[in-house]
C-alpha positions as CSV (number, residue, x, y, z in Angstrom):
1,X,7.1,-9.1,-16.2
2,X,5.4,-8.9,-12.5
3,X,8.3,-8.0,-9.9
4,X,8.7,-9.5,-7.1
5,X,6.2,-7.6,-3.8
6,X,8.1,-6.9,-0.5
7,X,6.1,-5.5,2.8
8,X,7.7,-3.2,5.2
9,X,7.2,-5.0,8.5
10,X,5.1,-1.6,9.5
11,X,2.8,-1.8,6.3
12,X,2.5,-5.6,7.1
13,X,1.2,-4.3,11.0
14,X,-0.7,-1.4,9.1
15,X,-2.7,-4.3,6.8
16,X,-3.2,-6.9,9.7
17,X,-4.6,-4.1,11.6
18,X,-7.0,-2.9,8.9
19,X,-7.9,-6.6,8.4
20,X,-8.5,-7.2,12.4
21,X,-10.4,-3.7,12.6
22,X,-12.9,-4.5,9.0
23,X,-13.7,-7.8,10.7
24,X,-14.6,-6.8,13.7
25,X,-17.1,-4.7,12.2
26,X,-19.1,-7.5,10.1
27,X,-18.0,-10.9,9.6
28,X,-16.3,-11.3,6.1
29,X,-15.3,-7.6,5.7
30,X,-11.5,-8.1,6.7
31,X,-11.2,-11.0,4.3
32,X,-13.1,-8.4,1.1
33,X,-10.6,-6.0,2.7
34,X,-7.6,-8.2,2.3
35,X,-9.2,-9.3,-1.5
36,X,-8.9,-5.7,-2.5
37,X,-5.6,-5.0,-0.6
38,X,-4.0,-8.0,-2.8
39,X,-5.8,-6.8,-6.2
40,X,-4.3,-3.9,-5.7
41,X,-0.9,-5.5,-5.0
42,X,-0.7,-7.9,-8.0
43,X,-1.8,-4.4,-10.1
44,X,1.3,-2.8,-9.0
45,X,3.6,-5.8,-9.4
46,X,2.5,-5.8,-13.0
47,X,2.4,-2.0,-13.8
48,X,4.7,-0.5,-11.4
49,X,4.7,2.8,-12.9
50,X,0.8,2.9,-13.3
51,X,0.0,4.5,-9.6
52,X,0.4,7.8,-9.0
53,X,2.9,9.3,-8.2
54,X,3.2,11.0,-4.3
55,X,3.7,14.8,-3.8
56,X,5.6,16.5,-1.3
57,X,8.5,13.7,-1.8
58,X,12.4,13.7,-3.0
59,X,12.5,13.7,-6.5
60,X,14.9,10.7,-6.2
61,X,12.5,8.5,-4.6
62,X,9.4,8.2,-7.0
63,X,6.9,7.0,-4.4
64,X,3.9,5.6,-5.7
65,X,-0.1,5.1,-5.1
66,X,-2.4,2.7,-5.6
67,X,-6.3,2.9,-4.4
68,X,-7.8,-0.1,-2.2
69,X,-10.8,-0.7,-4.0
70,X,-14.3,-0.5,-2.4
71,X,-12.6,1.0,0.9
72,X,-10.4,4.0,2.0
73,X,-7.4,2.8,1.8
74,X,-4.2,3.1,-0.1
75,X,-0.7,0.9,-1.1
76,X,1.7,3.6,-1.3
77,X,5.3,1.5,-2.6
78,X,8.4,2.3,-3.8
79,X,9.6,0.8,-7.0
80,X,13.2,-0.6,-6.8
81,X,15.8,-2.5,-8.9
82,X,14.7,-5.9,-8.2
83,X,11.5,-5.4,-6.2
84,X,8.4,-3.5,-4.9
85,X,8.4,-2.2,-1.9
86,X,5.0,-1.7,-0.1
87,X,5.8,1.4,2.3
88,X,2.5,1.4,3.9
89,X,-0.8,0.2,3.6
90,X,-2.7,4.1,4.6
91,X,-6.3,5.3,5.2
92,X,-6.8,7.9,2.8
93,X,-8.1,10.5,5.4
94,X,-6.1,9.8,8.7
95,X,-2.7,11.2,9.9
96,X,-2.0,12.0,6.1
97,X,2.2,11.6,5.2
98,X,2.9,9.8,8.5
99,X,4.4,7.1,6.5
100,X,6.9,9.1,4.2
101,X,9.6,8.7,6.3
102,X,9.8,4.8,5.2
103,X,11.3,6.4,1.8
104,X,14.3,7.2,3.1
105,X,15.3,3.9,4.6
């Protein structure tokens, strides 16, 4: 059964920004970026418990990972009683854990 999919507002800023950035770059490439940021979405709403599970965390929180296809990116979410909750939308390489505090909330 696919849960329901709720956005932090900061992953929200985190994917418009992406989206703004990729398009900038070459016409079309926010839009495949978006593409792969919702495949990725709907994966996790299906399989919570597929992605990986994130390191360095409270064992009571079982934060999670899913890959952005085709670019650098990840959905890092939280799976919850009645929904998923997308943390952050996070380049694999830059300011790594800067979203971790979002667990706690």
């Amino acid at each position: 059964m696919t849960q329901p999919v709720r956005f932090t507002p900061e992953a929200t800023a985190e994917l418009e920004d992406a989206a703004r950035w990729y398009e900038q770059r070459r016409a079309g490439l926010g839009l495949a970026f978006l593409s792969s940021v919702d495949q990725a979405v709907d994966a996790l709403a299906n399989w919570p418990d597929a992605g990986t599970p994130v390191h360095g965390l409270s064992a009571e929180l079982p934060v999670r990972r899913v890959p952005v296809a085709r670019f650098p990116y990840f959905v890092a979410y939280l799976v919850g009683p009645d929904a998923v909750h997308v943390l952050a939308v996070a380049h694999e390489r830059r300011r790594p854990g800067y979203w971790s505090g979002r667990a706690d909330r």
